[in-house]
C-alpha positions in Angstrom: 184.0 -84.1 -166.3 182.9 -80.6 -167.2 182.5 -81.8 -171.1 181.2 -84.6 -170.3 178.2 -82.4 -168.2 177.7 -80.3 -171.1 177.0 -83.3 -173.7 174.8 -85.0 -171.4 172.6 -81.2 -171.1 173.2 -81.2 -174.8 170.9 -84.4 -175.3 168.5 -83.8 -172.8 166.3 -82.0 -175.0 167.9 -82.4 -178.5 165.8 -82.8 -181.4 162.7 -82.9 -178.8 159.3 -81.9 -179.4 157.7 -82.6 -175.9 157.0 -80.6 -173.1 154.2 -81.2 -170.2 151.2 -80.5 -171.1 149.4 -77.6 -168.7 146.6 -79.0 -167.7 149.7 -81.4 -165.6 149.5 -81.9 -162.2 153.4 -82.8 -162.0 152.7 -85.5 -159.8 155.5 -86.8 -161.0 157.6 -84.4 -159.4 155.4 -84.7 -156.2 154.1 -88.3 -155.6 156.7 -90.0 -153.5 155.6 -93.4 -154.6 157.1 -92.2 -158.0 160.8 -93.4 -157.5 163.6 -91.0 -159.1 166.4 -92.5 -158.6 170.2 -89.9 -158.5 173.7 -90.7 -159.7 176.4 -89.1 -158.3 177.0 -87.7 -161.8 173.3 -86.2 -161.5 174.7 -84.7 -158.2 177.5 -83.2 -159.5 175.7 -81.8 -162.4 172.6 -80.1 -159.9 176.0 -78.7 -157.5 177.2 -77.2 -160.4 173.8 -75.4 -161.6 172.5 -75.0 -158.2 175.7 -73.3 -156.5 175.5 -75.4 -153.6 178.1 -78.5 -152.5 177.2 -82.0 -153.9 177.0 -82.6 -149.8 175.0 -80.2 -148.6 172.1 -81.1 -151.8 172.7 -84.7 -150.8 171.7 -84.0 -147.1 168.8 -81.5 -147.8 167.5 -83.2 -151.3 168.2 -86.6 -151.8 168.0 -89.6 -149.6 168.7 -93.4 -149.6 165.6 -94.8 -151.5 164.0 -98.4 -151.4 162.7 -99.2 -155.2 160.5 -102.4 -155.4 161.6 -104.6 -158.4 159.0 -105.3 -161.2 157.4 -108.4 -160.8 158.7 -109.6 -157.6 157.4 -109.4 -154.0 157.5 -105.5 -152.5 160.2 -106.9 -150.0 162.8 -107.1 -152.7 164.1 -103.8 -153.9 166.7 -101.9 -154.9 168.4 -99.4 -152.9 169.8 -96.3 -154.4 170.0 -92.1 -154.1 166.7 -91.1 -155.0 165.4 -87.3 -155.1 163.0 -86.4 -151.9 159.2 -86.0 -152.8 157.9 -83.0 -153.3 161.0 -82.4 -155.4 162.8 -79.2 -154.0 163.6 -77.9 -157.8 159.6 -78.0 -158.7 158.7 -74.8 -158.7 155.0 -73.9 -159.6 154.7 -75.9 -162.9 158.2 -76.2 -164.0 161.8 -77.9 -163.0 163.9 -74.6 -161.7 167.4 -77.0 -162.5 165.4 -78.2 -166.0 169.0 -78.2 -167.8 171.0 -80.0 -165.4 167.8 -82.1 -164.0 168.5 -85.9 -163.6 168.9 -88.6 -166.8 165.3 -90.3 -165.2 163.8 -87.2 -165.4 164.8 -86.2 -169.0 164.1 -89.7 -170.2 160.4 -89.3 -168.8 158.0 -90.4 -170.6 159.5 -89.8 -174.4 161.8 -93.2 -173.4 158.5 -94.8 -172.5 157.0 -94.4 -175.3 160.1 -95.8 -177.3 160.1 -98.5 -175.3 156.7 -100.0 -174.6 153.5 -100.1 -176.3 150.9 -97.9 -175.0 148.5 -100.4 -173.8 151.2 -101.6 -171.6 152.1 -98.6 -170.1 148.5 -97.7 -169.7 148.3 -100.7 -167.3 151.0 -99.4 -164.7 148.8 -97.7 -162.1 151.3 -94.6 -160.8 151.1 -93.1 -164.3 148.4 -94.1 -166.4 146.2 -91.4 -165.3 149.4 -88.6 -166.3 148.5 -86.8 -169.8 151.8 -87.9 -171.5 150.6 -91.4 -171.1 147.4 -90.9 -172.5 148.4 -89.0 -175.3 151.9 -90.3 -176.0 153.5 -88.3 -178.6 155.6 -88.5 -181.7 159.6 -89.2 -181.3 162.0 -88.4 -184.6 164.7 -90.9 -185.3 166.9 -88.1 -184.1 165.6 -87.7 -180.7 165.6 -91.6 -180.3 169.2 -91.9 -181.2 169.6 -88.7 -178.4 167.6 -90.7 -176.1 168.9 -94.4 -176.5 172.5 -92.4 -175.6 171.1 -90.7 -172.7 170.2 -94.1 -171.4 173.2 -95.7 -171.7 174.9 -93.0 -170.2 172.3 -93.8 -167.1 173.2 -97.0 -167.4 177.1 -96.3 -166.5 176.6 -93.2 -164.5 174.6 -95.6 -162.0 176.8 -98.6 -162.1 179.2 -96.3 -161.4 177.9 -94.9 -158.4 176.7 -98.4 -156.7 180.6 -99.0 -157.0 181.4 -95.7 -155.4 179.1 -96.0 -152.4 177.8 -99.1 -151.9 180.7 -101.3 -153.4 178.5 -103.3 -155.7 176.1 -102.8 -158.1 173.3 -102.9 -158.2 172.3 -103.3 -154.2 169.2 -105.3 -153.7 167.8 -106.0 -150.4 165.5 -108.8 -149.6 163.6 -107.5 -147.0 161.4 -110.9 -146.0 163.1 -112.2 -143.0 162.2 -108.9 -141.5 159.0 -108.1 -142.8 156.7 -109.5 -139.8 158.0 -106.1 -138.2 155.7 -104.1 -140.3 152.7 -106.2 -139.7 150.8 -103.7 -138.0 151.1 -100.5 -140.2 148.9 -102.2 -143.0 146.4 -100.9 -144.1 143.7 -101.2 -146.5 143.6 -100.5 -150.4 140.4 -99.5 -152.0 140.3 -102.3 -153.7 140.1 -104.8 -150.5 143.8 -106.0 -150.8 146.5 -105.0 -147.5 149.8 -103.1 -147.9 152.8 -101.6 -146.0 152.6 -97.5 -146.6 155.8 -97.3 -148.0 157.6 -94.9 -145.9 157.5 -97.4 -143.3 159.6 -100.0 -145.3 161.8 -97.1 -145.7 161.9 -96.2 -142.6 162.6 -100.3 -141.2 166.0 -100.0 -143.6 166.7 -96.4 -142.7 166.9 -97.5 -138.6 168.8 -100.6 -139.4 171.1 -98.7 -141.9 172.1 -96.0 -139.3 172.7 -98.1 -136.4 174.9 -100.3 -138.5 177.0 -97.8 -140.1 176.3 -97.2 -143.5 174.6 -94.0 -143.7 177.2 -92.9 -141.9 180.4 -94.8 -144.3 178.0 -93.5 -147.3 177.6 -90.0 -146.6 181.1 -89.5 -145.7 181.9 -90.5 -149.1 179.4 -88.3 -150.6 181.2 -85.6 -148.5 184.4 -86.3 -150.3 183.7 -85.4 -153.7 182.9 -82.1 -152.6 187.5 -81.8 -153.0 188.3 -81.5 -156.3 191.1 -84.4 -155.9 188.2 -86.8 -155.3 186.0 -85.3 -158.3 189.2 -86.3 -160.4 189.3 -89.7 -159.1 185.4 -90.1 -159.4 185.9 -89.0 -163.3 189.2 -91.8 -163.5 187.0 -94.8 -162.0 184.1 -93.7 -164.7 186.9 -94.5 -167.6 187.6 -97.5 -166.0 183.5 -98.4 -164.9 182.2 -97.9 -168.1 184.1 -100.4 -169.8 183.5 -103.2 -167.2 179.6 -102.4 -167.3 177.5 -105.4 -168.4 173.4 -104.8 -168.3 171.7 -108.0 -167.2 168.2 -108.9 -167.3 168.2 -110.5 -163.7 170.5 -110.2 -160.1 171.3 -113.7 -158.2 172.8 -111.7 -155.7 170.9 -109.9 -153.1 171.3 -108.5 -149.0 169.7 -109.3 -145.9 169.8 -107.6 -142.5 171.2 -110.0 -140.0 170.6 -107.4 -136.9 172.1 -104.1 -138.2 174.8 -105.6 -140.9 173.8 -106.4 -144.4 174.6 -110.2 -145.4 174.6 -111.8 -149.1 172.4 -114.7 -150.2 171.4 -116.0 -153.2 168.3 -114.2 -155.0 165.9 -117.3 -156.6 
């Protein structure tokens, strides 16, 4: 594991010539719209930096996130560890774990940039407005071969941790047979449509979550890789996760709340 954390630092700024511009606000690191989504490896990696136990940073830092997948309705999502907003490692301008910060947040934007052309990311309304997106920037064929590794190793680090906690991966939610409940926290966008602030649809999975048990089941086995035993085990099931990984471009699998207790159907 510990080489392992040392390659992944190795790439996060190999043959890289970005850094955030100043006149950045960082709302990146602040917006909590802006999903940042953890692995346990990311955990392990920030315990390791920040001297504290993957446990206690999981209880103080991190919490069970709701993402909304591109292109379908906001009531299907993805659930996963994402980092609280305002990030508790921002610190002024800068990242105060920078070198052991999570894959998302070393990928951003430079992986954007490789990935999609301009226009299109100057159409996604969280970050159009950011300075990196404006201006995007020049990427060597050595930082894109650093980069396209650091995103496969996402790739497995987060399969791997869906298996771990949740027991599949990924974990999508379908959130419609509940979502009259929210009904009367819309509110208005500027620009006449209605929406659900999204801290209440966190807050609807969060109350069903704890009264039926999971938060509870998930954080107790968040607690155990604080042993070194279970760290071993964790690193074992990554051999064995990594080859069984398969990225698919869509999920026919999704869960629904039936009371407190999360039941399969069949995403269309």
């Amino acid at each position: 594991m510990e080489s392992y954390l040392k390659d992944r630092s190795r790439l996060f700024n190999a043959d890289s010539e970005f850094s955030c511009p100043d006149e950045c606000d960082r709302r990146g690191c602040k917006d909590p719209q802006l999903h940042v989504s953890v692995s346990l490896i990311d955990l392990i990696a920030l315990s390791r930096n920040y001297g504290k136990k993957v446990s206690q940073l999981f209880r103080e830092n991190l919490k069970i996130g709701f993402d909304p997948l591109p292109g379908r309705e906001p009531w299907v999502g993805r659930l996963s560890l994402e980092l609280k907003k305002p990030c508790v490692f921002f610190d002024g301008k800068w990242c105060s774990v920078y070198g052991s910060r999570p894959i998302p947040c070393a990928l951003f934007p430079e992986y954007l940039w490789m990935t999609y052309p301009p226009d299109t990311l100057l159409q996604r309304e969280l970050i159009r407005d950011f300075p990196c997106i404006q201006r995007p920037g020049t990427i060597s064929p050595q930082r894109r071969q650093a980069l396209q590794q650091l995103s496969e190793m996402c790739l497995r680090e987060f399969f791997l941790s869906d298996l771990y906690l949740f027991g599949v991966s990924p974990l999508i939610i379908d959130l419609k047979n509940i979502a009259g409940e929210g009904l009367d926290e819309l509110s208005k966008r500027k620009d006449g449509l209605f929406q659900l602030p999204h801290e209440k649809v966190e807050k609807m999975i969060y109350d069903r979550l704890f009264s039926g048990g999971y938060l509870k089941e998930w954080e107790e086995k968040i607690e155990r890789i604080d042993r070194e035993d279970v760290l071993e085990e964790l690193g074992r099931m990554k051999t064995l996760t990594d080859s069984m990984i398969r990225e698919s471009t869509s999920c026919l699998v999704a869960y629904q709340f039936d009371g407190n207790r999360l039941r399969p159907i069949h995403l269309l």
